[in-house]
LUMFILO-905649 format. One record per residue (C-alpha): x, y, z. Coordinates in steps of 0.25 Angstrom, whole numbers, padded with zeros to 4 digits, always signed. Example, Ala and Ser with C-alpha at 12.3 -4.5 7.8 and 13.67 -1.06 7.14 Angstrom:
<recs>
+0049-0018+0031;+0055-0004+0029;
</recs>
This chain:
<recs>
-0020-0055+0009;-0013-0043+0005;-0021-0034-0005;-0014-0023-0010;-0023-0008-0013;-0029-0014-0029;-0031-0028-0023;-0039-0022-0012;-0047-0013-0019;-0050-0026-0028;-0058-0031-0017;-0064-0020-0012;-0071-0021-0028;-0074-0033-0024;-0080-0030-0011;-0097-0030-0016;-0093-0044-0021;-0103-0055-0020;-0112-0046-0013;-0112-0037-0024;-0114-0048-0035;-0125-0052-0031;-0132-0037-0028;-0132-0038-0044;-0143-0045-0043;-0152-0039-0035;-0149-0028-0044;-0155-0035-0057;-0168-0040-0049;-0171-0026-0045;-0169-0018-0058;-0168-0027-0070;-0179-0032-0079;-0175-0043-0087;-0176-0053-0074;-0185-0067-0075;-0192-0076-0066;-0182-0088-0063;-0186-0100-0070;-0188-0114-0065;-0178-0123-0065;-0186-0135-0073;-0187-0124-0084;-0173-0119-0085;-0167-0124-0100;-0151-0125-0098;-0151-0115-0111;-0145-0099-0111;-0153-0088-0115;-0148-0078-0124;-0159-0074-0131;-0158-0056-0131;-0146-0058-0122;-0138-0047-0128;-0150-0037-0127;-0153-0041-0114;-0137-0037-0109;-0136-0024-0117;-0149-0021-0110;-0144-0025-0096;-0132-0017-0099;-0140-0004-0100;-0148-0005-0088;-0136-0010-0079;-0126+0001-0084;-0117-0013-0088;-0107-0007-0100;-0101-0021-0102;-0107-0037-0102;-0100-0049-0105;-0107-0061-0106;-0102-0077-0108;-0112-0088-0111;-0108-0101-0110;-0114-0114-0117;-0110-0127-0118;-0097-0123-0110;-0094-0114-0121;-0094-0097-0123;-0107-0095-0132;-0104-0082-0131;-0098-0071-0125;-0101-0055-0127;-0097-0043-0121;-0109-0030-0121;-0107-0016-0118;-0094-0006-0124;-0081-0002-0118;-0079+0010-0110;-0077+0019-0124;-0089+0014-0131;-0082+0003-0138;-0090-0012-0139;-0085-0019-0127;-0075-0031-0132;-0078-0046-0131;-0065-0047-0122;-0069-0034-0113;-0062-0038-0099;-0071-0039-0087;-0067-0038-0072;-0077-0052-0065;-0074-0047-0050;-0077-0061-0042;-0079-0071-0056;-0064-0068-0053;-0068-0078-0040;-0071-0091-0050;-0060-0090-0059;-0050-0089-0046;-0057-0103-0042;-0055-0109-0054;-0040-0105-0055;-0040-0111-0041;-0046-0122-0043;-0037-0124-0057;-0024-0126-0046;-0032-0135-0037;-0035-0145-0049;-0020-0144-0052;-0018-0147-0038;-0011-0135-0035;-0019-0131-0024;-0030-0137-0015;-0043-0132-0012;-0043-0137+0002;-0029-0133+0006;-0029-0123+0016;-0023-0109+0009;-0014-0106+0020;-0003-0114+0015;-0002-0103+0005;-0007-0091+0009;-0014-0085+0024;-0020-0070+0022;-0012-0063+0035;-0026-0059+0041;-0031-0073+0042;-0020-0078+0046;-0024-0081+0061;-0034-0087+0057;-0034-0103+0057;-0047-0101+0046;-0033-0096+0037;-0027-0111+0039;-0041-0116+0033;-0044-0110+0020;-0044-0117+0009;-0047-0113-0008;-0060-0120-0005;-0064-0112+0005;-0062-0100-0004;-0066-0103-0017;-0080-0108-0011;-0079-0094-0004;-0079-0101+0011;-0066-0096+0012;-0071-0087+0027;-0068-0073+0022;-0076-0060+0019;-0078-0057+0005;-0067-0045+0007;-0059-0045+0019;-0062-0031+0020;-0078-0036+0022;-0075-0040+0038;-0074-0026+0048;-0057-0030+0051;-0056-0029+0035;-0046-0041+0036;-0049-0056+0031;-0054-0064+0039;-0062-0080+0039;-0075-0077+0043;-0077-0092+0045;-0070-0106+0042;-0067-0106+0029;-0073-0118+0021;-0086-0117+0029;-0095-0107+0024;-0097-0097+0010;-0093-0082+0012;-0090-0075-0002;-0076-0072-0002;-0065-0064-0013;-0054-0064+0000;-0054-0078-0001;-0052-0080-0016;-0040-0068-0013;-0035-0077-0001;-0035-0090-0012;-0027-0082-0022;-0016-0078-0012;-0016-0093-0008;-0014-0096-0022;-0005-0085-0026;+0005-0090-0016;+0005-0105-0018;+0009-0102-0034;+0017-0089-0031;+0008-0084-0042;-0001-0075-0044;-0018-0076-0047;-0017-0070-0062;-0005-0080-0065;-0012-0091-0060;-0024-0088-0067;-0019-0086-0079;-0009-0098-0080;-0020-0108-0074;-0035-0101-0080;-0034-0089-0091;-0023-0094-0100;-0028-0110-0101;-0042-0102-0103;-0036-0092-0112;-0043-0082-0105;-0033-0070-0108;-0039-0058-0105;-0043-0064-0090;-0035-0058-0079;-0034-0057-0063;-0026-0044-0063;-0025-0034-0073;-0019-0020-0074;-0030-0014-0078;-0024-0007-0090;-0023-0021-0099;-0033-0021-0110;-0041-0011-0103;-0049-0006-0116;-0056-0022-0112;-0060-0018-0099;-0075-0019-0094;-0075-0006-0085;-0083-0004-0073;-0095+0003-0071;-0106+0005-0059;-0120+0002-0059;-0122+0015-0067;-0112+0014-0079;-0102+0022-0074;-0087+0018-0076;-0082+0013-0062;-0069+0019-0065;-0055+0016-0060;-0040+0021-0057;-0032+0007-0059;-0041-0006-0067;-0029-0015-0061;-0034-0029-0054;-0026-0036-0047;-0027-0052-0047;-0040-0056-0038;-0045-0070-0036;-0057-0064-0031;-0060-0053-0042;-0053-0045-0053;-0053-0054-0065;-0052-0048-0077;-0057-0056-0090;-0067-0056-0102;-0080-0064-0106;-0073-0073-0112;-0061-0076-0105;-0071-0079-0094;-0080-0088-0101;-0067-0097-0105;-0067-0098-0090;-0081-0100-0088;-0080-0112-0099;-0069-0118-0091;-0077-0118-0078;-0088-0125-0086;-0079-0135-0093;-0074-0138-0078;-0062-0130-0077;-0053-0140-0081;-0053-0144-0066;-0054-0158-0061;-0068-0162-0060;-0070-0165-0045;-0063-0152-0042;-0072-0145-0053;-0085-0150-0043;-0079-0143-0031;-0079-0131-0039;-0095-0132-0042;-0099-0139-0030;-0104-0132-0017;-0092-0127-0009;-0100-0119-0001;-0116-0113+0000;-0118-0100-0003;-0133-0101-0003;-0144-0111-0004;-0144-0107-0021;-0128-0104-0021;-0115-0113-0018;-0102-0109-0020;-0092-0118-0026;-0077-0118-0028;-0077-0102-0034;-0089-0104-0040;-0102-0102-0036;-0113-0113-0039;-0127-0112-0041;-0134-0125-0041;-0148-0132-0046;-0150-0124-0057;-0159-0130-0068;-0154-0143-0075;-0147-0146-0064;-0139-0134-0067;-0128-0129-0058;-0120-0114-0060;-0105-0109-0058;-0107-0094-0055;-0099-0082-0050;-0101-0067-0051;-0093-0055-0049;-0096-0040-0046;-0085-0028-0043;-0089-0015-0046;-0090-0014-0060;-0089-0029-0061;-0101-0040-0062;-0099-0053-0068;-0105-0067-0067;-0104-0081-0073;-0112-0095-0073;-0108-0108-0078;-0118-0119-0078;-0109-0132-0079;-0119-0141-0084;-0125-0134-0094;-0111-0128-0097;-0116-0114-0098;-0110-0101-0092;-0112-0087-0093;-0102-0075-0088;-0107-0060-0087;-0096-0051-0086;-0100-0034-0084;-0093-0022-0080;-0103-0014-0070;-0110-0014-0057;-0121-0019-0062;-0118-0031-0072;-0120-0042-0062;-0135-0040-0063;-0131-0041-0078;-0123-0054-0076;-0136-0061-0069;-0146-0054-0080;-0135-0061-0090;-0138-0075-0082;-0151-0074-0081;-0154-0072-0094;-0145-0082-0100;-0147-0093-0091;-0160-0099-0089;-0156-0103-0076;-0150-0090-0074;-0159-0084-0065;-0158-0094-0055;-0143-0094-0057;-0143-0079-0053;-0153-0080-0043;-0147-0092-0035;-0132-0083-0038;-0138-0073-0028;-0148-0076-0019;-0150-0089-0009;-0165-0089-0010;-0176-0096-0018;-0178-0091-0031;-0188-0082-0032;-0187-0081-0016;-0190-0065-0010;-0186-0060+0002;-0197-0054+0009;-0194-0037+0011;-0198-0028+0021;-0203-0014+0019;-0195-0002+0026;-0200+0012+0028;-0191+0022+0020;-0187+0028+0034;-0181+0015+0039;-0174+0013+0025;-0170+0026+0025;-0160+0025+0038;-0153+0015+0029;-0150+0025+0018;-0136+0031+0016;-0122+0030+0011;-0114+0016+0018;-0099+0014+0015;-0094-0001+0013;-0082-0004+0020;-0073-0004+0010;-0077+0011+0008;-0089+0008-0004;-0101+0016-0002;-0115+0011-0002;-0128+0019-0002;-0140+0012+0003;-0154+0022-0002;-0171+0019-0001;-0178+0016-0014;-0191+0010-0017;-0192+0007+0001;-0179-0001+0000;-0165+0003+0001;-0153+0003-0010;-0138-0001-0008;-0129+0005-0018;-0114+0001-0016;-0103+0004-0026;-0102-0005-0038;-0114-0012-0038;-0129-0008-0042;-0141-0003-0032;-0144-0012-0021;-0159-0013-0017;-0159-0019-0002;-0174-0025+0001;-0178-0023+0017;-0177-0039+0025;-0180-0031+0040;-0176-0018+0043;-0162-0017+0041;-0158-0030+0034;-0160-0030+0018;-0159-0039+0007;-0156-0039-0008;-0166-0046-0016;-0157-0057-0024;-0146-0059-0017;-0144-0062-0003;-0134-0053+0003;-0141-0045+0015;-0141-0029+0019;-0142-0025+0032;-0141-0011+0038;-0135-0009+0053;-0140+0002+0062;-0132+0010+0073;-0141+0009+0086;-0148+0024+0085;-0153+0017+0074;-0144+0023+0060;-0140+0015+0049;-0125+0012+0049;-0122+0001+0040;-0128-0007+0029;-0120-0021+0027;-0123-0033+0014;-0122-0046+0019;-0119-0056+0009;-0116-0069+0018;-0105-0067+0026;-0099-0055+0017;-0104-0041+0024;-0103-0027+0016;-0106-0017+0029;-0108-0003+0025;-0108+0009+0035;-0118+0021+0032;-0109+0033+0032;-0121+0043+0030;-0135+0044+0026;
</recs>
């Protein structure tokens, strides 16, 4: 797949992707105070709780450095409300219809285009996508004869998350496609040129003709010029309030990340996916049954992913989205017919998006929990002490492979991980050199040179791999 420089850089933003959504989390156990015990399921009423809500935001909004909060509750398959916190960039009170970038929410609304053509019967899930499109680096492959929009939008498509994620730095199926889960924006990419060459048209005209315009959603986009109604837009900013600056705020059209839209053009979405989509209803249960296992508490459908036996026999439609910058989430409960969408513009709003769930949703600290972490509720993993001279060796300034640096320090006999656009990562000791994050269940693992010297630290989050090499100490 060709990517020209802006297309490319899109992607490397998007590099920390799932791993970093879900580093949110751990982030808000460690250092937020408004957390409660989970709840048992026989005492969960099906009833939102909104009782100091906006008090409890504003205050999150302080202590997270979060400038601006959007926030959708659904009841009833209808918007109750939708509000926007926090000021524009010159002190001015934020507008309703500020625009936010969703990085990988971009993810479900792609699917649902896709799956609009499919009910049309314009394209197939099970065709195999070479009739349209072969990315030249897979093209020796037979595995590129194979995949399907299936595989991809249940994310079993075979690739890396980036391309760039493997040591050659070139796409390439890791395994069959259609026979296991591995996270993956290259395969929504590799869908969307697919696409793009059947109709000899492009994503955002697609989207537009087919999802925004019948949805009257007119201020969402796919690509934008950064320049267009800019006084709107929700700047970026890092975990410690300063403006994450650029030179061009142009996007160009992603089915992986890069929508632009407001709170409530996204919650017309979010009412049509309750409603059913307008899709057929046998192919509206593909999208919400198991397509593949992500965990034991965490399947993964057709774009969506699906968080089953919740209270009342309850089942949730749930997607996230981090970038630098960026943190967004929603959650539909189809049988209740509620929903909530949290839209931020900083490093650390996706420990406000699950605050926001948690405190909205009696359910909603089971929907979190079971989001991010495979494990039992409640469940602890045991941790090791380290004497600070061992944890000392693994001290020191790392680069990512796409150039990022990472930090890794001691504190309170434990070691932090700081990495570009997200917040402090606090790694808890599993042996000696292999580490973990308390709620969430990507792994950390340092890699010595034989004279014993640190030279790499590496997240493991399933099959993706972010390898960092220690540049000094």
């Amino acid at each position: 797949m060709g990517l020209d420089k802006k297309s490319y850089f899109l992607i490397m933003k998007s590099s920390i992707g799932y791993i970093a959504f879900m580093c949110f989390f751990l982030y808000f156990n460690v250092h937020n105070t408004f957390g409660q015990q989970l709840n048992s399921k026989k005492t969960h009423p099906s009833k939102l709780d909104l009782n100091n809500l906006d008090d409890k935001i504003t205050q999150w909004q302080k202590v997270l450095n979060i400038p601006n909060v959007a926030i959708s509750i659904i009841e009833n398959n209808k918007v109750l409300d939708t509000k926007v916190y926090g000021n524009l960039s010159n002190g001015d009170t934020a507008p309703k219809n500020m625009i936010f970038e969703v990085a990988s929410l971009t993810k479900v609304v792609f699917s649902t285009l896709v799956l609009k053509l499919v009910d049309q019967k314009r394209w197939k899930l099970d065709e195999p996508l070479a009739k349209y499109f072969i990315d030249p680096e897979v093209a020796s492959d037979p595995y590129s004869r194979k995949i399907t929009t299936r595989d991809i939008l249940s994310h079993q498509s075979g690739f890396d998350n980036w391309r760039w994620m493997n040591s050659a730095g070139k796409l390439k199926f890791n395994f069959e496609p259609g026979t296991k889960f591995n996270y993956s924006g290259e395969g929504m990419e590799y869908l969307r040129s697919a696409i793009e060459r059947k109709f000899h048209t492009s994503l955002s005209n697609m989207a537009d003709s087919l999802l925004f315009k019948p949805l009257n959603m007119f201020d969402t986009n796919h690509q934008w010029n950064g320049k267009k109604n800019f006084e709107r837009y929700a700047r970026m900013y890092d975990a410690d309030g300063a403006e994450i600056k650029k030179a061009d705020y142009s996007i160009q059209a992603s089915a992986a990340a890069g929508l632009t839209t407001t709170i409530d053009d996204l919650s017309k979405f979010a009412v049509e996916v309750l409603k059913g989509a307008h899709l057929s209803r046998p192919l509206y249960n593909e999208m919400i049954k198991t397509q593949s296992v992500i965990n034991p508490n965490l399947q993964q459908g057709l774009g969506w992913r699906v968080i089953n036996d919740l209270p009342n026999n309850e089942y949730a439609l749930q997607h996230g989205g981090n970038d630098p910058g960026v943190a967004a989430i929603i959650v539909l409960l189809p049988k209740s017919k509620r929903g909530i969408i949290v839209l931020t513009n900083a490093d650390n709003g996706l420990i406000m998006c699950n605050n926001i769930v948690r405190a909205v949703f009696p359910e909603g600290k089971e929907i979190i929990h079971k989001a991010f972490k495979s494990s039992k509720l409640n469940e602890i993993p045991k941790v090791i002490q380290l004497s600070d001279s061992t944890l000392k060796n693994y001290e020191g300034h790392y680069k990512r492979e796409d150039g990022v640096d990472v930090t890794v320090t001691v504190k309170n006999q434990g070691l932090v991980l700081r990495m570009a656009g997200i917040p402090l990562l606090n790694l808890l000791p599993q042996t000696e050199e292999r580490f973990f994050l308390m709620d969430m269940d990507a792994k950390v693992f340092f890699t010595k040179n034989n004279d014993g010297t640190v030279n790499s630290v590496t997240i493991q989050d399933g099959d993706n791999n972010i390898k960092c090499i220690k540049v000094y100490h």
